[in-house]
PAVEX-465786 format. One record per residue (C-alpha): x, y, z; residue number from 0; residue in one letter. Coordinates in nm, 4 decimals, decimal comma. Each point is the difference from the previous one (the first is absolute). Example, Ala and Ser with C-alpha at 12.3 -4.5 7.8 and 13.67 -1.06 7.14 Angstrom:
@xx 1,2300 | yy -0,4500 | zz 0,7800 | pos 0 | code a
@xx 0,1370 | yy 0,3440 | zz -0,0660 | pos 1 | code s
***
This chain:
@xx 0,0000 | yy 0,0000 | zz 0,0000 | pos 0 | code x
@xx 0,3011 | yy 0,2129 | zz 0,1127 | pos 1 | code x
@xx 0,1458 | yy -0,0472 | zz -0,3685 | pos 2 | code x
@xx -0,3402 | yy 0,0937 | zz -0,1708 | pos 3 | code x
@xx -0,0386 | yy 0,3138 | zz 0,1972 | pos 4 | code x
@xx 0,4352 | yy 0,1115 | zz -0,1191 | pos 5 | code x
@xx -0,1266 | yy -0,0661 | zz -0,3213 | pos 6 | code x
@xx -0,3216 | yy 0,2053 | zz -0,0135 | pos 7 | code x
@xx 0,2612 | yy 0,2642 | zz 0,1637 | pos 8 | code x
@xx 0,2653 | yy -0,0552 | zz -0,2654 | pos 9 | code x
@xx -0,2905 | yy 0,0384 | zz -0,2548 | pos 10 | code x
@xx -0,1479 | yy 0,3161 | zz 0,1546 | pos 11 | code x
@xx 0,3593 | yy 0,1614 | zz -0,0070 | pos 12 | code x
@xx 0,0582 | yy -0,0715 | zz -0,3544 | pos 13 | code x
@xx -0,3174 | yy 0,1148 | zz -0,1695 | pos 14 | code x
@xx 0,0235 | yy 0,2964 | zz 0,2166 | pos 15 | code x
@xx 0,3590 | yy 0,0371 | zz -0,1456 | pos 16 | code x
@xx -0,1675 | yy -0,0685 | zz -0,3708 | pos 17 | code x
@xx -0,2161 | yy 0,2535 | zz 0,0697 | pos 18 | code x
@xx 0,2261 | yy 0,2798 | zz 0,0902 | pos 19 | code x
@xx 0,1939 | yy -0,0851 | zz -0,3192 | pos 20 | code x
@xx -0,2473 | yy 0,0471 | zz -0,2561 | pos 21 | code x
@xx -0,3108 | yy 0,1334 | zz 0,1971 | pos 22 | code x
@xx -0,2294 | yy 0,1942 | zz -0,2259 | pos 23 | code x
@xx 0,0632 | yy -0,2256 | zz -0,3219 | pos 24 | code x
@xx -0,0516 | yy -0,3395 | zz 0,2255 | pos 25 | code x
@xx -0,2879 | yy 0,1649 | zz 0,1567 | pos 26 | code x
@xx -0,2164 | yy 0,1169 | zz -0,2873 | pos 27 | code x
@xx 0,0705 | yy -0,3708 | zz -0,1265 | pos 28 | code x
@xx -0,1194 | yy -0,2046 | zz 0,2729 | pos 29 | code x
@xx -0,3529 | yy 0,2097 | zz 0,0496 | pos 30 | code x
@xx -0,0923 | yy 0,0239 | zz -0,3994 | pos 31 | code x
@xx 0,1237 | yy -0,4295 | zz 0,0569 | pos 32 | code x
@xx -0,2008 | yy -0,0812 | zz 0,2376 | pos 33 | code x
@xx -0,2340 | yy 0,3002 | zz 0,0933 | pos 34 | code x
@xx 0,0013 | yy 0,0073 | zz 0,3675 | pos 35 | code x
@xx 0,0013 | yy 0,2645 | zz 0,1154 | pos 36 | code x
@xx 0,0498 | yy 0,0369 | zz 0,3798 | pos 37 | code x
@xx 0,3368 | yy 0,0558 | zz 0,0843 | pos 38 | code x
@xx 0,0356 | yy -0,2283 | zz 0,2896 | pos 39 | code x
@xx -0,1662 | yy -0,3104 | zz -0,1959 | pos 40 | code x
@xx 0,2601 | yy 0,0550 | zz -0,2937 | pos 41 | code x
@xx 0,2440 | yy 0,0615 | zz 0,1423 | pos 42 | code x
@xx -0,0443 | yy -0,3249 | zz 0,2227 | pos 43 | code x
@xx -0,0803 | yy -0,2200 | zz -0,3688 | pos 44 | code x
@xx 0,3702 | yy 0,1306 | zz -0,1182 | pos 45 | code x
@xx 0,1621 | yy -0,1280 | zz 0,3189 | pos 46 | code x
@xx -0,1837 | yy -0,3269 | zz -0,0014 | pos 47 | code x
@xx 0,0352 | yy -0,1081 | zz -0,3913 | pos 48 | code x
@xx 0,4120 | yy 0,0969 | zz 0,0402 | pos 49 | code x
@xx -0,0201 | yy -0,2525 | zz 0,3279 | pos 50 | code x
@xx -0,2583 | yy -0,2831 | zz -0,1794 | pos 51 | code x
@xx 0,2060 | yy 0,0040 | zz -0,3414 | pos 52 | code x
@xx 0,3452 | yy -0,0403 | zz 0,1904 | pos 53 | code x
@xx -0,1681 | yy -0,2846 | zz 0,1409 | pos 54 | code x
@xx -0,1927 | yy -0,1446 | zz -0,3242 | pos 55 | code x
@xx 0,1123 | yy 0,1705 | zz -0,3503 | pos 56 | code x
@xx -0,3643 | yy -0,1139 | zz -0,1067 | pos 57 | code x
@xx -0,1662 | yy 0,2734 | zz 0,2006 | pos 58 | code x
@xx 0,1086 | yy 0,2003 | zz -0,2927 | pos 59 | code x
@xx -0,2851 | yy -0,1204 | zz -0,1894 | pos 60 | code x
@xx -0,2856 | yy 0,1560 | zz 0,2181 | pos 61 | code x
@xx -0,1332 | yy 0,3532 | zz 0,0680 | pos 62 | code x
@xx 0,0260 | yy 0,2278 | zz 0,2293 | pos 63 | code x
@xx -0,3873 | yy -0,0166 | zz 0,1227 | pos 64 | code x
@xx 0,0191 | yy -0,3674 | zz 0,0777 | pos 65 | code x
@xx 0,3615 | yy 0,1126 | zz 0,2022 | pos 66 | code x
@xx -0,2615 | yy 0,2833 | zz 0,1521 | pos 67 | code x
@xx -0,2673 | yy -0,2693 | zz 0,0661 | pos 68 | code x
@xx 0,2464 | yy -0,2252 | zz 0,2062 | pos 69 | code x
@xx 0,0871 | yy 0,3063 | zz 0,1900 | pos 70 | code x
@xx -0,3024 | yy 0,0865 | zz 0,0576 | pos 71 | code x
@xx -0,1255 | yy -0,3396 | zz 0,1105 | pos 72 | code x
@xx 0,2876 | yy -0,0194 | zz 0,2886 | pos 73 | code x
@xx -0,0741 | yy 0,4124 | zz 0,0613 | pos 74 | code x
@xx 0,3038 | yy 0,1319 | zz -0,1744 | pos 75 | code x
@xx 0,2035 | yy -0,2001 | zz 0,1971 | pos 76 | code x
@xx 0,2918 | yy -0,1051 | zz -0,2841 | pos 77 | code x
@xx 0,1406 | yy -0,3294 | zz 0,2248 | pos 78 | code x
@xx -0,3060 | yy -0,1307 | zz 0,0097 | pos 79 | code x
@xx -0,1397 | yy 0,0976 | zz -0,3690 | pos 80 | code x
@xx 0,3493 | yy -0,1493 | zz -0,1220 | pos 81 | code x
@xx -0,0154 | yy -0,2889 | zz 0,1653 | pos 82 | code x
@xx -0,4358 | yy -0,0847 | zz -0,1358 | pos 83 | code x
@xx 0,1507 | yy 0,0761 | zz -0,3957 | pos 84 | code x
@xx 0,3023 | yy -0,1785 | zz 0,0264 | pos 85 | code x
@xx -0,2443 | yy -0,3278 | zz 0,1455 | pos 86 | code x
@xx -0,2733 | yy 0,1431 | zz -0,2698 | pos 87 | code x
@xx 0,2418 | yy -0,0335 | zz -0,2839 | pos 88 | code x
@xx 0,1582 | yy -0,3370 | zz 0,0988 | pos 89 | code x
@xx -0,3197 | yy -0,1566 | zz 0,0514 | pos 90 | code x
@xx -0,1309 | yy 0,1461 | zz -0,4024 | pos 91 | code x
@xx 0,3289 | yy -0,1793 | zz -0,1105 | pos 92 | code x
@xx -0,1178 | yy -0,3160 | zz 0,1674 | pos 93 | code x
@xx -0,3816 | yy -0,0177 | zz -0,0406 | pos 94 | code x
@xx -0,0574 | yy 0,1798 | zz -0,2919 | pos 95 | code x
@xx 0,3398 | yy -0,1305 | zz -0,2154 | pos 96 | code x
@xx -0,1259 | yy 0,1353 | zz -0,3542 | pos 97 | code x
@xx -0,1385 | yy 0,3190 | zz 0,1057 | pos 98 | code x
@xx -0,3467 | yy -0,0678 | zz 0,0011 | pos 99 | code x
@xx -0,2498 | yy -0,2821 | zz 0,0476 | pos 100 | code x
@xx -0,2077 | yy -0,1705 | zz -0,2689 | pos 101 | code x
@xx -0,3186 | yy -0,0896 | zz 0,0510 | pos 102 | code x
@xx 0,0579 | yy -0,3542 | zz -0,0816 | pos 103 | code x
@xx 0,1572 | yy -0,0030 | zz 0,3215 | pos 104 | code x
@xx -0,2850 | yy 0,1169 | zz 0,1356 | pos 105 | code x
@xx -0,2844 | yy -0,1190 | zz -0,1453 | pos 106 | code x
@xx -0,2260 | yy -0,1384 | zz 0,2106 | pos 107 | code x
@xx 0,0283 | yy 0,3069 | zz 0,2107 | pos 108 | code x
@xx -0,1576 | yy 0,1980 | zz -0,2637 | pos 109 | code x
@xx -0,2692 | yy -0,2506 | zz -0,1174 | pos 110 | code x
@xx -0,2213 | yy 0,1060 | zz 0,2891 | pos 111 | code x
@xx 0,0588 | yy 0,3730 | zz -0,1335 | pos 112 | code x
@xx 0,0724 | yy 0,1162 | zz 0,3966 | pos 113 | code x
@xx 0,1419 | yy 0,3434 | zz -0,0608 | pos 114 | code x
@xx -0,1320 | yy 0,2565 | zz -0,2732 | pos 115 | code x
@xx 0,0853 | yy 0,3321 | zz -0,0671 | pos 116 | code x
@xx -0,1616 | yy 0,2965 | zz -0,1318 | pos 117 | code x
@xx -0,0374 | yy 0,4248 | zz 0,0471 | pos 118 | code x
@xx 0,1915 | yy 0,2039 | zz 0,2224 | pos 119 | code x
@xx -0,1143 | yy 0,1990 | zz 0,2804 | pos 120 | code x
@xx -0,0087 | yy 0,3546 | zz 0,0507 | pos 121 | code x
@xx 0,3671 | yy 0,0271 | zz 0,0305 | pos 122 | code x
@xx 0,0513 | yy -0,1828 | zz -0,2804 | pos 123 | code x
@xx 0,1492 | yy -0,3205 | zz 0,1427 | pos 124 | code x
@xx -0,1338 | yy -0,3565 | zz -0,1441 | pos 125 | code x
@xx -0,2508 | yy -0,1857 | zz 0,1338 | pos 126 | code x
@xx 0,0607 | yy -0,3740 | zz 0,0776 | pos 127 | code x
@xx -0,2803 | yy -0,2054 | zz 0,1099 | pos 128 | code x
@xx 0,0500 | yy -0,3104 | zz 0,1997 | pos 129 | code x
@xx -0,2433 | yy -0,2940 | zz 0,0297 | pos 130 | code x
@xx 0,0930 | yy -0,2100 | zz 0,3044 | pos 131 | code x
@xx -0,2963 | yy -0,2430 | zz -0,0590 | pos 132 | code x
@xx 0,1161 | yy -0,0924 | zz -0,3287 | pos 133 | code x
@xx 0,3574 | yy -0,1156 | zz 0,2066 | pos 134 | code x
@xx 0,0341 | yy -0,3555 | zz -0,0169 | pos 135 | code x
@xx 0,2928 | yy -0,1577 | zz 0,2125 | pos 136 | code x
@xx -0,0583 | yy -0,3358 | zz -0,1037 | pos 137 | code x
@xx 0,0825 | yy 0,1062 | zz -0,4127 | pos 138 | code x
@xx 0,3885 | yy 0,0861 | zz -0,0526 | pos 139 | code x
@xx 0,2667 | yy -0,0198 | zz 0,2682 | pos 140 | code x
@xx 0,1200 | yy 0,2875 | zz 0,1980 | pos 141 | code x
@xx 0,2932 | yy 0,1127 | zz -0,2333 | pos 142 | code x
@xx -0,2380 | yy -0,0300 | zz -0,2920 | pos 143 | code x
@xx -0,2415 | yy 0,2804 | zz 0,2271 | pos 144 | code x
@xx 0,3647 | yy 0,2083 | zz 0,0958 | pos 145 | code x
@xx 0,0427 | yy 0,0228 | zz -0,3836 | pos 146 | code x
@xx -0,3555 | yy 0,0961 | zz -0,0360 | pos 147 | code x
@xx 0,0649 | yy 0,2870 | zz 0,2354 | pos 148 | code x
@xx 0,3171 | yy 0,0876 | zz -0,1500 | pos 149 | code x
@xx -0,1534 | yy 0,0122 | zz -0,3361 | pos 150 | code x
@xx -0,2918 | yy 0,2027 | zz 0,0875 | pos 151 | code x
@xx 0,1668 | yy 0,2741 | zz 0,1845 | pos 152 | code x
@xx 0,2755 | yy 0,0604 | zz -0,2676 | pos 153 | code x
@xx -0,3336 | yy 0,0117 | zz -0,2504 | pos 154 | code x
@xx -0,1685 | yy 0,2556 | zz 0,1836 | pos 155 | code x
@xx 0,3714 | yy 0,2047 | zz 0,0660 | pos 156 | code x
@xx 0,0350 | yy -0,0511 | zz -0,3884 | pos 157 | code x
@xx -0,3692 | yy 0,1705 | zz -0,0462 | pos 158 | code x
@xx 0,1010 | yy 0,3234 | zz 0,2607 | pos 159 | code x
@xx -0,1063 | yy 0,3318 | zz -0,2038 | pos 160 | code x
@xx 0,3848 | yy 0,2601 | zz -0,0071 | pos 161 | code x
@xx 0,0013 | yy 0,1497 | zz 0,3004 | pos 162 | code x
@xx -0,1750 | yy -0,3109 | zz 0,2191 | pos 163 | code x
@xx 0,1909 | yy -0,2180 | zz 0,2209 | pos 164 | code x
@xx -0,3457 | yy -0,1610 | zz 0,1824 | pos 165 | code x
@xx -0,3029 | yy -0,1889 | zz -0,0533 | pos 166 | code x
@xx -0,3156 | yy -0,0744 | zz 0,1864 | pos 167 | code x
@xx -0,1083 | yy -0,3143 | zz 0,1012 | pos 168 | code x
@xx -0,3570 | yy -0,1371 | zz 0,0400 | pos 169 | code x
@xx -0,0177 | yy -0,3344 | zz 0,1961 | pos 170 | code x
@xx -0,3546 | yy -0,1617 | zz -0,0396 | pos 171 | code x
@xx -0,0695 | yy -0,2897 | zz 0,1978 | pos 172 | code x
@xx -0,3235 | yy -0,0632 | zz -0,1103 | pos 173 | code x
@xx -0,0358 | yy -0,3637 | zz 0,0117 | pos 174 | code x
@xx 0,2803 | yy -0,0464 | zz 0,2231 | pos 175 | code x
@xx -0,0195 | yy -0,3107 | zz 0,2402 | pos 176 | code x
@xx 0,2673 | yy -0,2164 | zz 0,1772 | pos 177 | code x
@xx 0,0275 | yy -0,2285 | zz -0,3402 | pos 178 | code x
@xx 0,1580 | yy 0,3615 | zz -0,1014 | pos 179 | code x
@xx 0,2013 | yy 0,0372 | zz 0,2910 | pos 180 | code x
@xx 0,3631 | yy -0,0277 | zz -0,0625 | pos 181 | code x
@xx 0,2643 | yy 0,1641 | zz 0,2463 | pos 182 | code x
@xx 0,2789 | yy -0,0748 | zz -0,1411 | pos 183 | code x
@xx -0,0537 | yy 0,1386 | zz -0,3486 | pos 184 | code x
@xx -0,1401 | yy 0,3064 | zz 0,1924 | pos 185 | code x
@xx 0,3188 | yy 0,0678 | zz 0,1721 | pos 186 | code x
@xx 0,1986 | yy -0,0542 | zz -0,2795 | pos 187 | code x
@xx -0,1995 | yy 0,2587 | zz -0,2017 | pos 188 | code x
@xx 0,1002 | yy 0,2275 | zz 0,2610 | pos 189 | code x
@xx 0,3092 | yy -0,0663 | zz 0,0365 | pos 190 | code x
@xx 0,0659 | yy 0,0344 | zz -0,3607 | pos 191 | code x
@xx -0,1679 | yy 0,3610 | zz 0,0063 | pos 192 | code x
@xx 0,1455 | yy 0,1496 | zz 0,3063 | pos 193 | code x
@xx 0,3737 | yy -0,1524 | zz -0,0558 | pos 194 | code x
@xx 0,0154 | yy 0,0157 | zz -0,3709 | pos 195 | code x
@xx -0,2334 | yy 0,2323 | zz -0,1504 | pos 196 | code x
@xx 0,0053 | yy 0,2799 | zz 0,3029 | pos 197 | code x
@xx -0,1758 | yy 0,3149 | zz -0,0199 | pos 198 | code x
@xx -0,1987 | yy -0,1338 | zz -0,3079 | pos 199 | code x
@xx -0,3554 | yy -0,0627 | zz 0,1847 | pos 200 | code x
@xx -0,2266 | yy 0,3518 | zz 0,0282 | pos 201 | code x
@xx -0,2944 | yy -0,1534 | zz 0,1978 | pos 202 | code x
@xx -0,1816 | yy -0,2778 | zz -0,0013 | pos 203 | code x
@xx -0,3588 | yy -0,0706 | zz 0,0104 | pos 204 | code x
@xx -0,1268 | yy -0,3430 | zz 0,2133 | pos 205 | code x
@xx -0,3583 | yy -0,0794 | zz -0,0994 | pos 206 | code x
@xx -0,2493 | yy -0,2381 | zz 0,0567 | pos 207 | code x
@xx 0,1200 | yy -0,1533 | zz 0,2877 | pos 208 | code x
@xx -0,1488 | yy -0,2571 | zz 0,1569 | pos 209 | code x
@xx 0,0706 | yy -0,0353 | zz 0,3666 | pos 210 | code x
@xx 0,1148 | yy -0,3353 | zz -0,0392 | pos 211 | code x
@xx 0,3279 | yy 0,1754 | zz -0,1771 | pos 212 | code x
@xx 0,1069 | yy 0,2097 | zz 0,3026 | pos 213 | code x
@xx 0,1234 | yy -0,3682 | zz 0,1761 | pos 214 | code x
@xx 0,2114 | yy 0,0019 | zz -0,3073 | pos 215 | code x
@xx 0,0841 | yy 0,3646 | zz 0,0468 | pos 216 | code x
@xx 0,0987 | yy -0,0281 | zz 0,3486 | pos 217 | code x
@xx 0,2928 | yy -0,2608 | zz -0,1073 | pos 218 | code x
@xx 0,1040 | yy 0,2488 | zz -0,2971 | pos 219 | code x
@xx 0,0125 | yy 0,3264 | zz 0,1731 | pos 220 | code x
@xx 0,3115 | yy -0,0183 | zz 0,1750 | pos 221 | code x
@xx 0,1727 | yy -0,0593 | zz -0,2862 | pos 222 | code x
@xx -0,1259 | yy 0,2969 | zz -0,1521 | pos 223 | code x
@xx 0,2689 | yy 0,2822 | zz 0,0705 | pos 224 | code x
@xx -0,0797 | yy 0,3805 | zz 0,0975 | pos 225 | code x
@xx -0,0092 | yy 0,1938 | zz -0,3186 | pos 226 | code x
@xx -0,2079 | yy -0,2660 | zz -0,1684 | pos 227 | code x
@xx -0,2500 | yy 0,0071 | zz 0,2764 | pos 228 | code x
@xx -0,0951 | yy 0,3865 | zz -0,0241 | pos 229 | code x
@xx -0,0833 | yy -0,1120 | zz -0,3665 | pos 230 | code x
@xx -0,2960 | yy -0,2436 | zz 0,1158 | pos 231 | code x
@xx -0,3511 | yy 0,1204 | zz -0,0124 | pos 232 | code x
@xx -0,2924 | yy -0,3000 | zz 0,1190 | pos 233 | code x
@xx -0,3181 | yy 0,1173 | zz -0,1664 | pos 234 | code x
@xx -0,3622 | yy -0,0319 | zz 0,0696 | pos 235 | code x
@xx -0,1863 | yy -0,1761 | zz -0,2442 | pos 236 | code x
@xx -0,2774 | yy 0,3145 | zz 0,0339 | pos 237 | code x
@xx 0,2634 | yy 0,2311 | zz -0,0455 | pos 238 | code x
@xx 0,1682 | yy -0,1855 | zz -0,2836 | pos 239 | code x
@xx -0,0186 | yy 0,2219 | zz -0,2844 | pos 240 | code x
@xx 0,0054 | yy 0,3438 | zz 0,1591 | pos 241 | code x
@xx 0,3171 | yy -0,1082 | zz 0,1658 | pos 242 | code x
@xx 0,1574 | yy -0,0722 | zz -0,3090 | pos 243 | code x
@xx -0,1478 | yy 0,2860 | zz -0,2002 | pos 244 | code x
@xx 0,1966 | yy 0,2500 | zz 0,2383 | pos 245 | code x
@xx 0,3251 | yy -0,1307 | zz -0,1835 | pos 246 | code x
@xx -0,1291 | yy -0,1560 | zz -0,2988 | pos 247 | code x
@xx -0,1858 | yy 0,1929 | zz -0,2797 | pos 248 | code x
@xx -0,2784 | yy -0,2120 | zz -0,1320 | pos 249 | code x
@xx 0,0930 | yy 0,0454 | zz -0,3344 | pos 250 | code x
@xx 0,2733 | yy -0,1939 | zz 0,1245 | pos 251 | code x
@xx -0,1469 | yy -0,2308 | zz 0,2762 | pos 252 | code x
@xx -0,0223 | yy -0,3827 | zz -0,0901 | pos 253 | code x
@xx -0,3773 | yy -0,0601 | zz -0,0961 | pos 254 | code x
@xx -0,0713 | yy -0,2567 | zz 0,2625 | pos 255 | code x
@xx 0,0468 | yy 0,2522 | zz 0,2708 | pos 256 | code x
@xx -0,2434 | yy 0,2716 | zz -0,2159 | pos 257 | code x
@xx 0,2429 | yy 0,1580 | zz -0,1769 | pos 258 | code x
@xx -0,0028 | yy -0,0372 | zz -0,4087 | pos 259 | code x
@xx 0,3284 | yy -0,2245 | zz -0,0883 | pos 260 | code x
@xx 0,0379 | yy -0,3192 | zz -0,0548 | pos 261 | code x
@xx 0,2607 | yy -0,2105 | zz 0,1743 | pos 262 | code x
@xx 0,2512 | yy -0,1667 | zz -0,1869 | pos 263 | code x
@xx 0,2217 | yy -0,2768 | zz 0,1238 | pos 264 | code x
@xx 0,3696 | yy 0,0523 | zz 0,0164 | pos 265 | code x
@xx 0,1401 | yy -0,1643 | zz -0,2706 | pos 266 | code x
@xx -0,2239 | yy 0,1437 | zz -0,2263 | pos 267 | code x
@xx 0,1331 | yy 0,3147 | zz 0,0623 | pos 268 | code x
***
């Protein structure tokens, strides 16, 4: 740990050297590069990507807002950022070796057509709708449903308007009973979100829940980490589409919850 922090300090000392060197033509670089622009936050992204690429020459490949996203999942703090995107990128070179997933890989994940997407809300993020009753443990293994995961977040991050780095995600559990139930899958979905795709979730929407789901809840929740749990709204079947009409236009609000869009399943995006 000792050793991590010299180098974060070694790192900090040099870009601050860099900086001094060539100032104003480094500077109006790095905001038109990656167009943050609060001092403290970019600053903070030039420190960490001089400590990550020292420490993996592959970080060279990535942005700064997914550097900023890191940071901003472990609160600017760059030992602990560096140390999730350094486990983040090893873990892409393991589980996803080509660069993406296929869905033949995946497909009896998507025969059930489980997650759609379609619209964005009012802030112009995407809108990702979930059907947890449509989850069947007993069809695929749980690296086929990992995959699945994998495959639909980088589809929705692939479908993020310029300017967008979050979507919105409706979770319906309509139908949902304890044939649906599967913890494990659930806590690998979440792990995969909050460790590898940080800062990426807006808000999401739980609806239609049956009471039978919070004993399933109760298991999950402390598994669910901080940020992510600001982001969780529970909402009243009576209440259902006002709720969602506050953030979602209904131009753009799936039709099954009274808005006038179709959904359309993820691959067919």
């Amino acid at each position: 740990m000792d050793k991590e922090k010299e180098k974060v300090k070694q790192s900090e000392e040099e870009t601050e050297m860099e900086f001094k060197d060539c100032e104003g033509e480094q500077e109006e670089e790095k905001v038109d590069r990656i167009e943050i622009s609060d001092e403290i936050e970019r600053s903070k992204v030039g420190i960490m990507r001089a400590l990550v690429e020292r420490e993996d020459p592959s970080a060279k490949d990535v942005d700064d807002l997914m550097i900023r996203r890191f940071l901003r999942a472990r609160d600017l703090d760059i030992e602990k950022a560096s140390t999730m995107f350094l486990n983040y990128i090893s873990w892409m070179r393991t589980f996803v070796p080509k660069g993406f997933i296929s869905e033949s890989e995946i497909s009896s994940q998507l025969a059930h057509d489980k997650l759609c997407m379609q619209g964005l809300d009012k802030q112009g993020r995407p809108i990702v709708v979930a059907f947890g009753g449509r989850h069947k443990p007993t069809k695929g293994n749980l690296e086929e449903f990992k995959r699945f995961v994998v495959y639909g977040l980088e589809k929705i991050c692939a479908r993020m308007p310029k300017g967008q780095e979050k979507f919105v995600a409706i979770g319906d559990l309509e139908g949902w009973g304890y044939s649906n139930s599967d913890i494990r899958a659930y806590v690998a979905s979440l792990s995969i979100l909050q460790d590898c795709y940080p800062e990426r979730l807006a808000k999401l929407f739980i609806v239609h829940v049956p009471y039978i789901f919070m004993t399933a809840w109760k298991v999950v929740y402390p598994f669910i980490d901080s940020r992510t749990k600001k982001k969780i709204v529970f909402v009243e079947n009576k209440k259902l589409t006002s709720t969602l009409l506050r953030d979602i236009d209904a131009s753009q609000l799936p039709d099954i919850y009274g808005g006038k869009l179709p959904l359309v399943p993820i691959q067919d995006c």
